[in-house]
N, CA, C, O and CB atoms as a CASP TS submission, in Angstrom:
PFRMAT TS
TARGET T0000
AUTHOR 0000-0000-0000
METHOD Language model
MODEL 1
PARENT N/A
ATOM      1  N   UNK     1     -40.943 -21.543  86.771  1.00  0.00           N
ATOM      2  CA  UNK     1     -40.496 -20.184  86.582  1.00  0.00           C
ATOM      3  C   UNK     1     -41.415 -19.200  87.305  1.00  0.00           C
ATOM      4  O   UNK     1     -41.105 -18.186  87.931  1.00  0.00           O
ATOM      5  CB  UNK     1     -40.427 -19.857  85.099  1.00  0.00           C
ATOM      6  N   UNK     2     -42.773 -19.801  87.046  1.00  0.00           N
ATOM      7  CA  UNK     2     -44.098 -18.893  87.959  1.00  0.00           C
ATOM      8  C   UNK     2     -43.203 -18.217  89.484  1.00  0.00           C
ATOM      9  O   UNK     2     -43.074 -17.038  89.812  1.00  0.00           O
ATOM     10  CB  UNK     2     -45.783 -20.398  88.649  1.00  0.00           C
ATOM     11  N   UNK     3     -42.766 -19.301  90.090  1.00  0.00           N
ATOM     12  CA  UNK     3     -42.964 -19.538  91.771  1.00  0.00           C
ATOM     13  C   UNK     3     -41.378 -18.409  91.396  1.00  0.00           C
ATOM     14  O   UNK     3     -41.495 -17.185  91.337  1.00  0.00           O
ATOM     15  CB  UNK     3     -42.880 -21.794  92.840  1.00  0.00           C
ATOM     16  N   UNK     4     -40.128 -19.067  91.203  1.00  0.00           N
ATOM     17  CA  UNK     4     -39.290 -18.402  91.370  1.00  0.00           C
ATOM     18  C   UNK     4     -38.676 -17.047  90.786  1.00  0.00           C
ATOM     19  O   UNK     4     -37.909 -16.361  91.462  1.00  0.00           O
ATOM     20  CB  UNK     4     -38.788 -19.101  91.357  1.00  0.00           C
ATOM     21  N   UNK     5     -39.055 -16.711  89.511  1.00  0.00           N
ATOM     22  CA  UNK     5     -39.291 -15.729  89.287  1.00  0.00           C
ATOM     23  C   UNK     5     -40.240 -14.433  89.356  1.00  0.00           C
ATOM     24  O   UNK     5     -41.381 -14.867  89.192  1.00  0.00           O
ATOM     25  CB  UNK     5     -39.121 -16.004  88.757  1.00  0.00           C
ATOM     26  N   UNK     6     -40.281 -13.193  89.506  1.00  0.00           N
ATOM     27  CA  UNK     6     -41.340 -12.301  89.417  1.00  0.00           C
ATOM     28  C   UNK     6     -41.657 -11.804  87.981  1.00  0.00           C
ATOM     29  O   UNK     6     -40.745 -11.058  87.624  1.00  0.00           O
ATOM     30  CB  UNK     6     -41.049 -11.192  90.284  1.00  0.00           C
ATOM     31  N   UNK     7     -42.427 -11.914  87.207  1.00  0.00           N
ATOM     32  CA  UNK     7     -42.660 -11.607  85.828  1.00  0.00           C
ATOM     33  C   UNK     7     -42.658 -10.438  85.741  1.00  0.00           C
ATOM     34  O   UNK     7     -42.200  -9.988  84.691  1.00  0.00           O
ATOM     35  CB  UNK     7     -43.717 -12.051  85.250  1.00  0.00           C
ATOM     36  N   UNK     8     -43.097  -9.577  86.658  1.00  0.00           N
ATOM     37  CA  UNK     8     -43.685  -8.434  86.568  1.00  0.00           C
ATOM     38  C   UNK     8     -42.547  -7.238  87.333  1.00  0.00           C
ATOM     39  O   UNK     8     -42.895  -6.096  87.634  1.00  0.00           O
ATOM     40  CB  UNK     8     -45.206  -8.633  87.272  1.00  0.00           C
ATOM     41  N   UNK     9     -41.289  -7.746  87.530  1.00  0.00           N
ATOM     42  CA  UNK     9     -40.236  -7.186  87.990  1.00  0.00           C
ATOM     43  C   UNK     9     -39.083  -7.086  86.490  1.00  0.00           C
ATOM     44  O   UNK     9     -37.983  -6.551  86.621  1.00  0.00           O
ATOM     45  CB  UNK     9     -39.746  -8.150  89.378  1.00  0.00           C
ATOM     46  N   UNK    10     -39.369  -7.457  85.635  1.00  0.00           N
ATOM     47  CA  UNK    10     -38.321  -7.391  84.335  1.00  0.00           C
ATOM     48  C   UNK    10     -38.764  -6.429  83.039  1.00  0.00           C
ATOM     49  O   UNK    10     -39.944  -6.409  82.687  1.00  0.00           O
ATOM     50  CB  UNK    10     -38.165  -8.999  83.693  1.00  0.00           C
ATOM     51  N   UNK    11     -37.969  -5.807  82.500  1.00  0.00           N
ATOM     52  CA  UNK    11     -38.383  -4.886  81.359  1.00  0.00           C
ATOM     53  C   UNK    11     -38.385  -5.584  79.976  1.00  0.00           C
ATOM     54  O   UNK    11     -38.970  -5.101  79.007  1.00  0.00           O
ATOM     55  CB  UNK    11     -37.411  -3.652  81.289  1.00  0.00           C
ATOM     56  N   UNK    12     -37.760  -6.644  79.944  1.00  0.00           N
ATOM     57  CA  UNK    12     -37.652  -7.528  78.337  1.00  0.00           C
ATOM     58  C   UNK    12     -37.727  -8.768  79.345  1.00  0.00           C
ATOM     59  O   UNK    12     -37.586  -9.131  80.513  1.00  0.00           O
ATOM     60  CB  UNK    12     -35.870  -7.366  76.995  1.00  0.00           C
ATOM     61  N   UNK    13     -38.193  -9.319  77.472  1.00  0.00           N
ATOM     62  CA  UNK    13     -37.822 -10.352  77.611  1.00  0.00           C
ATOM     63  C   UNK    13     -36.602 -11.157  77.624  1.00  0.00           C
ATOM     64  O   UNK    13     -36.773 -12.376  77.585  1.00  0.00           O
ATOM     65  CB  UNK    13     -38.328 -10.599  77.125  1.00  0.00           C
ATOM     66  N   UNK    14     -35.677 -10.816  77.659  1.00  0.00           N
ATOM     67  CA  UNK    14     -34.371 -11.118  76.725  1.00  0.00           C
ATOM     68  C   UNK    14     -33.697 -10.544  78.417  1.00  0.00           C
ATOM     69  O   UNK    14     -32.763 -11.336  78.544  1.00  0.00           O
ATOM     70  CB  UNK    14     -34.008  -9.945  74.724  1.00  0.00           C
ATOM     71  N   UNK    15     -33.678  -9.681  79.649  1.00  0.00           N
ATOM     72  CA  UNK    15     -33.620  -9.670  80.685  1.00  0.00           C
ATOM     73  C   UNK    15     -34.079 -10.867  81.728  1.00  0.00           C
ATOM     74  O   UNK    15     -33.470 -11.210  82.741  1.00  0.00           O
ATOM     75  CB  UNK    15     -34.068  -8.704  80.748  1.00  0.00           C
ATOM     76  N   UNK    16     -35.402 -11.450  81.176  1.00  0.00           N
ATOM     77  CA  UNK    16     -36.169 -12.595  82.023  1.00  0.00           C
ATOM     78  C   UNK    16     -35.437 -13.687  81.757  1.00  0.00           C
ATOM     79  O   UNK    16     -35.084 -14.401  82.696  1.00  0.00           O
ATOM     80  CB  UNK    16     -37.716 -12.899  81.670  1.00  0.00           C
ATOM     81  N   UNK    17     -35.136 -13.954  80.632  1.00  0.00           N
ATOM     82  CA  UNK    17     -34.331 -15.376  79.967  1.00  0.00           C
ATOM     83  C   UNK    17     -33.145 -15.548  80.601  1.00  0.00           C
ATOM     84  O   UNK    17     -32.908 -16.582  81.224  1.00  0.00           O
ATOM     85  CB  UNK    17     -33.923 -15.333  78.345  1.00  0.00           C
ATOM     86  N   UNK    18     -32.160 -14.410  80.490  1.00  0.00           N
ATOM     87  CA  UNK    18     -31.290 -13.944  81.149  1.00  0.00           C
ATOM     88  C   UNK    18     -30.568 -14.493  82.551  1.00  0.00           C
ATOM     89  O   UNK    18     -29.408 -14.863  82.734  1.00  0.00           O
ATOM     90  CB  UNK    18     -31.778 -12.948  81.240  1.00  0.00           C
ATOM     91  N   UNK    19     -31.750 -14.400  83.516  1.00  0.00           N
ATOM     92  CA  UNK    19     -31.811 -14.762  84.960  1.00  0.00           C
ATOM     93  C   UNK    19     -32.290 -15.899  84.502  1.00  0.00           C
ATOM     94  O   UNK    19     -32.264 -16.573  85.532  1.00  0.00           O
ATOM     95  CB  UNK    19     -32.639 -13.934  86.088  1.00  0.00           C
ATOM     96  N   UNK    20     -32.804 -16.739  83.496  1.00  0.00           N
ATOM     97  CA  UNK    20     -33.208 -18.238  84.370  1.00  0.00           C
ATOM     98  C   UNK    20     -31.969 -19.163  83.929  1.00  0.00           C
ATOM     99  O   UNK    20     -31.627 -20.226  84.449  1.00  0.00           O
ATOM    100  CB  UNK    20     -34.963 -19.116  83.805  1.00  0.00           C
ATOM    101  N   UNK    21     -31.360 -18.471  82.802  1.00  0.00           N
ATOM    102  CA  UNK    21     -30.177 -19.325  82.249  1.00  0.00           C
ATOM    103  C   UNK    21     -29.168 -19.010  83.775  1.00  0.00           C
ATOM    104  O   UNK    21     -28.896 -19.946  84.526  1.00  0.00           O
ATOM    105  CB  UNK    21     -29.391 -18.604  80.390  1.00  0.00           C
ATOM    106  N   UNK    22     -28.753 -17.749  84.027  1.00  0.00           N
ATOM    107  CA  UNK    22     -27.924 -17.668  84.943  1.00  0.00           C
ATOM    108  C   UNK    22     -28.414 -18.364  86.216  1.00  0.00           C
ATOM    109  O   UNK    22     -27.433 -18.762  86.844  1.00  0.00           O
ATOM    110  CB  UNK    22     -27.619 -16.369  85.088  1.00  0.00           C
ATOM    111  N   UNK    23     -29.028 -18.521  86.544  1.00  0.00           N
ATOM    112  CA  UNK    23     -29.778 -19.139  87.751  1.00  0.00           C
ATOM    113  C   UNK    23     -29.786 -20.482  87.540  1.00  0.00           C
ATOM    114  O   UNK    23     -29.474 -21.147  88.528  1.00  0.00           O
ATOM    115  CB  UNK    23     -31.221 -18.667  87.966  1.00  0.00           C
ATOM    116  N   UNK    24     -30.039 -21.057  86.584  1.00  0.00           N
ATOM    117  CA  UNK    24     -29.872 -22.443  85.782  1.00  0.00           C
ATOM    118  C   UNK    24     -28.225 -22.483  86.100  1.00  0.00           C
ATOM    119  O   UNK    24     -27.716 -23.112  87.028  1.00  0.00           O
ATOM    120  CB  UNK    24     -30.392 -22.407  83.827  1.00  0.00           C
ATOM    121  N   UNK    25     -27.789 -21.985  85.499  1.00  0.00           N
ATOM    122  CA  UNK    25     -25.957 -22.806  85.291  1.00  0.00           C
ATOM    123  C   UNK    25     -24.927 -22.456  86.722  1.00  0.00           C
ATOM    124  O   UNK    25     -23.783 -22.786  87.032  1.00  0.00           O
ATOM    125  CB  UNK    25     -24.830 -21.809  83.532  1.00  0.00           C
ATOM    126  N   UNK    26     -25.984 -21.630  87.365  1.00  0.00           N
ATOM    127  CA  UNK    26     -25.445 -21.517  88.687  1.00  0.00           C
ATOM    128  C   UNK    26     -25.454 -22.071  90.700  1.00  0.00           C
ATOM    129  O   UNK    26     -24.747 -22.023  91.706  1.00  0.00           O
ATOM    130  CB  UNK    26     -25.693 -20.514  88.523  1.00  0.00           C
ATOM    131  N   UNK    27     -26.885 -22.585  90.184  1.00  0.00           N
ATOM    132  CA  UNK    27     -27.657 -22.790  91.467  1.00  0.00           C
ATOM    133  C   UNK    27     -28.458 -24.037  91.057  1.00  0.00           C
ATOM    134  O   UNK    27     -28.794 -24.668  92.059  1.00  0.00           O
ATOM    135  CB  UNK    27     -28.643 -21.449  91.952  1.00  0.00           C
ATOM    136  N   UNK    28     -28.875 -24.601  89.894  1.00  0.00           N
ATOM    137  CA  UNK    28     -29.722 -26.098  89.891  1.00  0.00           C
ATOM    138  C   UNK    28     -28.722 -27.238  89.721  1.00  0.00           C
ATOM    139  O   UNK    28     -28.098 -27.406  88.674  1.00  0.00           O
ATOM    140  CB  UNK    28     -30.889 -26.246  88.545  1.00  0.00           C
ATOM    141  N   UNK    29     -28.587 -28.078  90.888  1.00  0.00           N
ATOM    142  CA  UNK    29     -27.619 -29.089  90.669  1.00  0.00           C
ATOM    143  C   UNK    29     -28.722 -30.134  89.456  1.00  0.00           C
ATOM    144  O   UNK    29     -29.935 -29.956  89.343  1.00  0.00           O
ATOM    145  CB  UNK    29     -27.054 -29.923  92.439  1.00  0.00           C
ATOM    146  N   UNK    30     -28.121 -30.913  88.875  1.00  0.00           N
ATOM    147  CA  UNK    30     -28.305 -31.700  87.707  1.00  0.00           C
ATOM    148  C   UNK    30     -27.708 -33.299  87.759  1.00  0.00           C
ATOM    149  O   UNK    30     -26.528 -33.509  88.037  1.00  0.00           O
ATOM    150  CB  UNK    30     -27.618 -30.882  86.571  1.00  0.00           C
ATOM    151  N   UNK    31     -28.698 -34.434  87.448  1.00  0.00           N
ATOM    152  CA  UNK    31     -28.256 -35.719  87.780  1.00  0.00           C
ATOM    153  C   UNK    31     -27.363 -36.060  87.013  1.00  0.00           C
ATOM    154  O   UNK    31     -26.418 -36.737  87.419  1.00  0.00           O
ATOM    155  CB  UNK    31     -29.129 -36.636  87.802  1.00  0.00           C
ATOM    156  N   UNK    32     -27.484 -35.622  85.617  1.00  0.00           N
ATOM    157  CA  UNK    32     -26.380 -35.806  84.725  1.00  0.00           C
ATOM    158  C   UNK    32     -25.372 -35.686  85.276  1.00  0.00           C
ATOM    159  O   UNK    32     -24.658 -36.676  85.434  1.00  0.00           O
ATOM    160  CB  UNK    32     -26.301 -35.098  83.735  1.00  0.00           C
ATOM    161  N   UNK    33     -24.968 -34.357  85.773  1.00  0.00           N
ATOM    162  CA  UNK    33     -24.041 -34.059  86.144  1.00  0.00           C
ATOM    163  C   UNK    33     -23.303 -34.591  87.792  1.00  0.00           C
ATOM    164  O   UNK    33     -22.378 -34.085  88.427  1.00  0.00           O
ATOM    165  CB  UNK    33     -24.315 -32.872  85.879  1.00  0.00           C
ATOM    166  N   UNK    34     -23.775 -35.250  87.958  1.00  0.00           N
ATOM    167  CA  UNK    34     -23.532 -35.497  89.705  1.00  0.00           C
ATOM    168  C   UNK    34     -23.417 -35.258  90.635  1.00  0.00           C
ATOM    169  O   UNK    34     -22.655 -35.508  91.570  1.00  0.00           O
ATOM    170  CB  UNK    34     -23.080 -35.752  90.145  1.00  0.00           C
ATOM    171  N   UNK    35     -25.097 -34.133  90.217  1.00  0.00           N
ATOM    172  CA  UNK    35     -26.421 -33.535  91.556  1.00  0.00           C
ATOM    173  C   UNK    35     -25.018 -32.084  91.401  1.00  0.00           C
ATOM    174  O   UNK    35     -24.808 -31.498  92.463  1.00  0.00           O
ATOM    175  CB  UNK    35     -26.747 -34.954  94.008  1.00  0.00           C
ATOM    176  N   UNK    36     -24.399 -31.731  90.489  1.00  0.00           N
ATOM    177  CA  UNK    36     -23.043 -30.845  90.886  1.00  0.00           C
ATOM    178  C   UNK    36     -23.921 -29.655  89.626  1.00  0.00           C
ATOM    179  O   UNK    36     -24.347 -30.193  88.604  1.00  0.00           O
ATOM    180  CB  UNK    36     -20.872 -31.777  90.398  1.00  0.00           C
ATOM    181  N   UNK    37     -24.140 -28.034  89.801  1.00  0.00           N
ATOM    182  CA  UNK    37     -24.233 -27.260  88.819  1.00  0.00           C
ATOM    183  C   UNK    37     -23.307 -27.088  87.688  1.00  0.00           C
ATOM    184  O   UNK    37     -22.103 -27.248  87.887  1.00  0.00           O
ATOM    185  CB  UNK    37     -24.374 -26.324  89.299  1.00  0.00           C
ATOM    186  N   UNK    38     -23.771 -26.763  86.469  1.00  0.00           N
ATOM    187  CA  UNK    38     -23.131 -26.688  85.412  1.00  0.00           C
ATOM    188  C   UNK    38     -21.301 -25.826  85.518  1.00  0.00           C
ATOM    189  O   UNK    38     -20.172 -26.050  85.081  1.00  0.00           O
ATOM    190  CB  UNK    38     -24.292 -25.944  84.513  1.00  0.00           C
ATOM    191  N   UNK    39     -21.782 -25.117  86.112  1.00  0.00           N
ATOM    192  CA  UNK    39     -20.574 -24.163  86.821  1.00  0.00           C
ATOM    193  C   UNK    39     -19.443 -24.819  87.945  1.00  0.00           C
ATOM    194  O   UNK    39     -18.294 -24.406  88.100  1.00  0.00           O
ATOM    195  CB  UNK    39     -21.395 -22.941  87.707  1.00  0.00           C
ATOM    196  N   UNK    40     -19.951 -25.709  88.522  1.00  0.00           N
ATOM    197  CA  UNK    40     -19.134 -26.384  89.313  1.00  0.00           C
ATOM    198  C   UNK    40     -18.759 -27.537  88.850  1.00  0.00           C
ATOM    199  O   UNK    40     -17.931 -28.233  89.438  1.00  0.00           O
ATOM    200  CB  UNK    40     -19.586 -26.538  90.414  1.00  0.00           C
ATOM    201  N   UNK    41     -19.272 -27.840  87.848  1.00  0.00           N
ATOM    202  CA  UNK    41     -18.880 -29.361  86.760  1.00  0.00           C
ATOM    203  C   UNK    41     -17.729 -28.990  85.865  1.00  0.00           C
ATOM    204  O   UNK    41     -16.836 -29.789  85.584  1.00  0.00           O
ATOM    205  CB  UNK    41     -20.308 -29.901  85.521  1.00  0.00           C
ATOM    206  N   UNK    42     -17.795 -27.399  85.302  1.00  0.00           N
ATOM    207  CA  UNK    42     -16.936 -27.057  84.265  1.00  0.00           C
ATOM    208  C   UNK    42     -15.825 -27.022  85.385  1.00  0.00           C
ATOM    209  O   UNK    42     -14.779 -27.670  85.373  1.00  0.00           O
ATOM    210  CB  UNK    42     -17.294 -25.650  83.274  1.00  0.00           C
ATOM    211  N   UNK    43     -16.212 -26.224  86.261  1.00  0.00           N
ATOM    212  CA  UNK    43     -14.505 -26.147  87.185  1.00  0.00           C
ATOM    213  C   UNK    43     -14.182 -27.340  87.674  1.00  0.00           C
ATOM    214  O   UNK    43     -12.960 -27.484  87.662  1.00  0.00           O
ATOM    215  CB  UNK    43     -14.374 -25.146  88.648  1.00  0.00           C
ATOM    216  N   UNK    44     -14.727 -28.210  88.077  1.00  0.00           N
ATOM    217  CA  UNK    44     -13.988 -29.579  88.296  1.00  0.00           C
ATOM    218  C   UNK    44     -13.157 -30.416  87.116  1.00  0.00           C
ATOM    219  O   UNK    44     -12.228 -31.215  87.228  1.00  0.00           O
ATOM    220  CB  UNK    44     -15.065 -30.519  88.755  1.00  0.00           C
ATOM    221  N   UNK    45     -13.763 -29.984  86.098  1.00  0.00           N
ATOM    222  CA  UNK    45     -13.461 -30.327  85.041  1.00  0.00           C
ATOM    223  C   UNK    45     -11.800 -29.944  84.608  1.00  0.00           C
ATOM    224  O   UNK    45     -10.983 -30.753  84.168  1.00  0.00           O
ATOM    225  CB  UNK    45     -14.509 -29.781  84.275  1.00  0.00           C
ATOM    226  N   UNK    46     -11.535 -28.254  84.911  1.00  0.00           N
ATOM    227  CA  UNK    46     -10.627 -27.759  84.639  1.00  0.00           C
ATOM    228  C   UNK    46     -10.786 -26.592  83.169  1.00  0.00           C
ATOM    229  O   UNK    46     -10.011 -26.043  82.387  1.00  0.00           O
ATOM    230  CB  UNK    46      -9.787 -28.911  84.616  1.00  0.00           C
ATOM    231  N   UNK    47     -12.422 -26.653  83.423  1.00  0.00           N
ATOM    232  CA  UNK    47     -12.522 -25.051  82.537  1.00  0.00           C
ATOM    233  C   UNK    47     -13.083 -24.338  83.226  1.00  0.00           C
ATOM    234  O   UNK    47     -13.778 -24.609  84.205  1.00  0.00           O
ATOM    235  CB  UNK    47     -13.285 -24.856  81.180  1.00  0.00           C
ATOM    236  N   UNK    48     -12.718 -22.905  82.570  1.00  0.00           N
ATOM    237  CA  UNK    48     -12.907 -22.264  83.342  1.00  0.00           C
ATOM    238  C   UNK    48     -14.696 -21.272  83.185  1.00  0.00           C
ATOM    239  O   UNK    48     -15.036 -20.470  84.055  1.00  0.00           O
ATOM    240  CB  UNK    48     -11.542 -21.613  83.307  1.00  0.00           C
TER
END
């Protein structure tokens, strides 16, 4: 979180969390999932 986030660019905490979940379910592919983001697993899936 150090490297990719700026700590010192957010007003809450609850703003910081915010971006790593969205950044998480949007942009980190996952082995579980098959190297595919959470977001692109649900739409393959057929949710939306």
């Amino acid at each position: 979180m150090y490297i990719d986030f700026d700590i010192n660019n957010y007003n809450t905490v609850q703003e910081f969390i915010d971006d790593i979940v969205w950044d998480n379910n949007n942009f980190r592919p996952s082995y579980a999932l098959q190297y595919k983001n959470p977001v692109e697993y649900r739409t393959q899936l057929g949710f939306k």
